[in-house]
N, C-alpha and C positions, 0 to 999 in steps of 0.2 A: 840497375841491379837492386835485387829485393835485399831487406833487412834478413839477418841472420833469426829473428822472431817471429817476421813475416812465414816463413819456410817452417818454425815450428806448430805458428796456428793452423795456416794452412795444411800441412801432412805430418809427415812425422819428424819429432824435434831431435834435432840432435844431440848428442851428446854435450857438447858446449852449455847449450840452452838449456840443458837438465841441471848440471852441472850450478851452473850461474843463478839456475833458481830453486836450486836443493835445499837452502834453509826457508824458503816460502812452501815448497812442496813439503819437507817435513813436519813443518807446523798445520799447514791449512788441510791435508790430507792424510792427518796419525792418523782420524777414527778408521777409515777407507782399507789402510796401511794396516792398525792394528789386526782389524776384522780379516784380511785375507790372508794375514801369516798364522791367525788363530786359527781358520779355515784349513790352510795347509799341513798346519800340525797336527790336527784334530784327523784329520783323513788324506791318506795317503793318496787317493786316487786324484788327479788332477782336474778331473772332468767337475769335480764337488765341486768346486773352486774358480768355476770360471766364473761366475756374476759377480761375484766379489773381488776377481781380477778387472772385468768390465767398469766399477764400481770406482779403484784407484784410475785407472785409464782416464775416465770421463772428469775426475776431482783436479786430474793432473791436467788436460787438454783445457778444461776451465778455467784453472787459475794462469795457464802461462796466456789466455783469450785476456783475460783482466790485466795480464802484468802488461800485456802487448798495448794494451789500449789505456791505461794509464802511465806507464812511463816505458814506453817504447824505446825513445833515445837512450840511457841508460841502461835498458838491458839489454840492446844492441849493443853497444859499446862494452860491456860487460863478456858476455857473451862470446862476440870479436874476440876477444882478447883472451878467452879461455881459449878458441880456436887456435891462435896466432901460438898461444905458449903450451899447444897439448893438455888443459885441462890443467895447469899449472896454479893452482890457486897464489900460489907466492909471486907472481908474475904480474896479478893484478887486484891489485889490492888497491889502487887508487879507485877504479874502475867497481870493485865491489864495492866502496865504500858512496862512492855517490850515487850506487843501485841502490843501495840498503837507507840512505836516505831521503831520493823518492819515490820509493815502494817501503817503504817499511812495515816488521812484519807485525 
């Protein structure tokens, strides 16, 4: 069976794996982040806004390519365990805490 990280590089990540790596994707993807909710608010039309949605997409699919290839085990296991407890961050905290130490951000 593939890693739960594996299945996020590969196609689309699920929620757990967002989840698990939402204070890496906050930090490494505000400008991305910024720029498209600026974009949004600035013009209503949604169509403005799509390369700037393409833009967070590709910041986000890149940095969970890096989390995956440098501490795979730990975001798996992290990860896992957002699955296991529904996205439960109180649930794993052991698990966040040895991610955040080899991935740190």
């Amino acid at each position: 069976m593939g890693s739960t990280v594996d299945a996020a590089v590969n196609g689309v990540p699920t929620s757990s794996v967002l989840m698990a790596a939402a204070k890496h994707i906050g930090t490494k993807c505000r400008g991305e982040n910024v720029a498209f909710l600026k974009c949004k608010k600035d013009d209503p039309n949604p169509e403005k806004c799509l390369d700037k949605g393409r833009q967070v997409t590709q910041c986000v699919l890149h940095l969970l390519k890096d989390l995956h290839q440098n501490c795979t085990k730990e975001l798996d296991a992290y990860a896992g365990c957002m699955y296991y407890h529904t996205n439960e961050f109180d649930f794993c905290r052991k698990e966040q805490q040895e991610f955040e130490k080899a991935c740190p951000l």
